[in-house]
N, C-alpha and C positions, 0 to 999 in steps of 0.2 A: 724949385718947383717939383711937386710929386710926378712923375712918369704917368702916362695915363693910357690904355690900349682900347683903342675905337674899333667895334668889329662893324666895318661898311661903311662909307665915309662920305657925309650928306652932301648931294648940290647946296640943295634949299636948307634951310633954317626948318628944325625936324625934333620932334620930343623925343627923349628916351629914359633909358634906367641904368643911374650907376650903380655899381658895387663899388665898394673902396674897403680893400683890406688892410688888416693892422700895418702892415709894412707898405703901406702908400699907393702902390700901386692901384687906381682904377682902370675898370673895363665899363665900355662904354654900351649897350647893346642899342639901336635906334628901334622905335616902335612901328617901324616899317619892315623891321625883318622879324616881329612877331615873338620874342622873347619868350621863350618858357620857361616858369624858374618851379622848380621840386625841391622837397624837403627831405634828404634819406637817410635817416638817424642823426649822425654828427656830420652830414656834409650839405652843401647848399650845390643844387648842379642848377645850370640857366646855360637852354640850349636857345636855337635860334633856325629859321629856314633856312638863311645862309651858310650854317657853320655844318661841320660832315659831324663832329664831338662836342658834346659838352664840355662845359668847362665847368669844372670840380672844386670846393673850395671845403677846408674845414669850415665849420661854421662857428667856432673860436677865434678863428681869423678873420671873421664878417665884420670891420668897425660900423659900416654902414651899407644900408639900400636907398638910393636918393631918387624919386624923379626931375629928369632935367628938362627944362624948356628949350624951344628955340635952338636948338644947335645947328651950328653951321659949319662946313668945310674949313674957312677962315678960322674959327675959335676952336675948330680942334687942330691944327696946324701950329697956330701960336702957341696952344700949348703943350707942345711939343708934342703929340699922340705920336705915340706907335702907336699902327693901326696898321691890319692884315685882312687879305680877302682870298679867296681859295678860286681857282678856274681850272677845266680841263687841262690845261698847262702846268699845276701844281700850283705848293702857298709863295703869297708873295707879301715880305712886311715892308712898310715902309716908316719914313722918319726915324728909324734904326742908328743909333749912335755909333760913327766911327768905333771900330773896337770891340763893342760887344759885341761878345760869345756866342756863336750858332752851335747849337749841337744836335743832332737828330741821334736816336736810336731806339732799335726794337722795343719789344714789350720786354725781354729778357736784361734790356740793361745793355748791349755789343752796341759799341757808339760804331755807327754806319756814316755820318759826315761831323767830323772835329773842324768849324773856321771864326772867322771872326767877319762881323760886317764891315765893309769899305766904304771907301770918303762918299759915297754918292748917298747913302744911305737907307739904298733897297739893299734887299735879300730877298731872293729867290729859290725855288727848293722848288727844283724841274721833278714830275710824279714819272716822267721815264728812267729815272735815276735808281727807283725804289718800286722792288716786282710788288704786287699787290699785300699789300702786308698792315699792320696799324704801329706808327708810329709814335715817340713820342717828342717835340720838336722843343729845343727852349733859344730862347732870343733872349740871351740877360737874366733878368728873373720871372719873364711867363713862360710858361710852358705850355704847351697844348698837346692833347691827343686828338692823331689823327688817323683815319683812313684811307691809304692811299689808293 
């Protein structure tokens, strides 16, 4: 089963918009947090009220843009989402595979946290860890840029 990353993650049964790029990975956005997708040359960005960064994609990588019906906490759960939400507290992913790779670092490339996720399969990434600065964070193979 392809990996799939839900950004906010429904009570109720809630539409939204997936991306699914070439290498499987979907991102889920809900229509509750307002999705904005932009065109900028060769990239596709879909930001959202929820999220501090866009998320960035070549657009050679876009296999598809789906809209989904009905989603629900249950059926992103079963299948398997990673799924991340950001709070004054910093980002937190969850359903994170034993093992994979956390790496955070600056915009320059200086990896500032090298770990791996554990059995319980949160990850956390506390924002007093990291002076105000923009990030870039990968859990496996998503990556996100952030502002801390």
């Amino acid at each position: 089963m392809a990996a799939l990353v839900a950004v906010g993650l429904p009570l109720l049964a809630e539409d939204g918009l997936r991306v699914t790029p070439h290498d499987g990975e979907s991102v889920i956005y809900l229509f509750s947090q307002e999705p904005e997708i932009s065109f900028l040359s060769d990239k596709l960005s879909i930001g959202s009220k929820d999220a501090s960064s866009p998320l960035v994609m070549d657009l050679d990588n876009v296999a598809a843009i789906t809209f989904e019906k009905n989603l629900s906490a249950v059926e992103l759960a079963e299948a398997e989402a990673i799924y991340f939400f950001a709070d004054a507290a910093g980002l937190h992913f969850r359903n994170v595979e034993a093992g994979v790779p956390v790496v955070v670092t600056d915009l320059s490339g200086k990896v500032l946290l090298n770990s791996c996720a554990g059995d319980s399969g949160e990850v956390d990434i506390d924002r007093a860890d990291f002076s105000k600065a923009t990030l870039v964070v990968k859990v496996g193979k998503m990556a996100l840029k952030v502002a801390m």
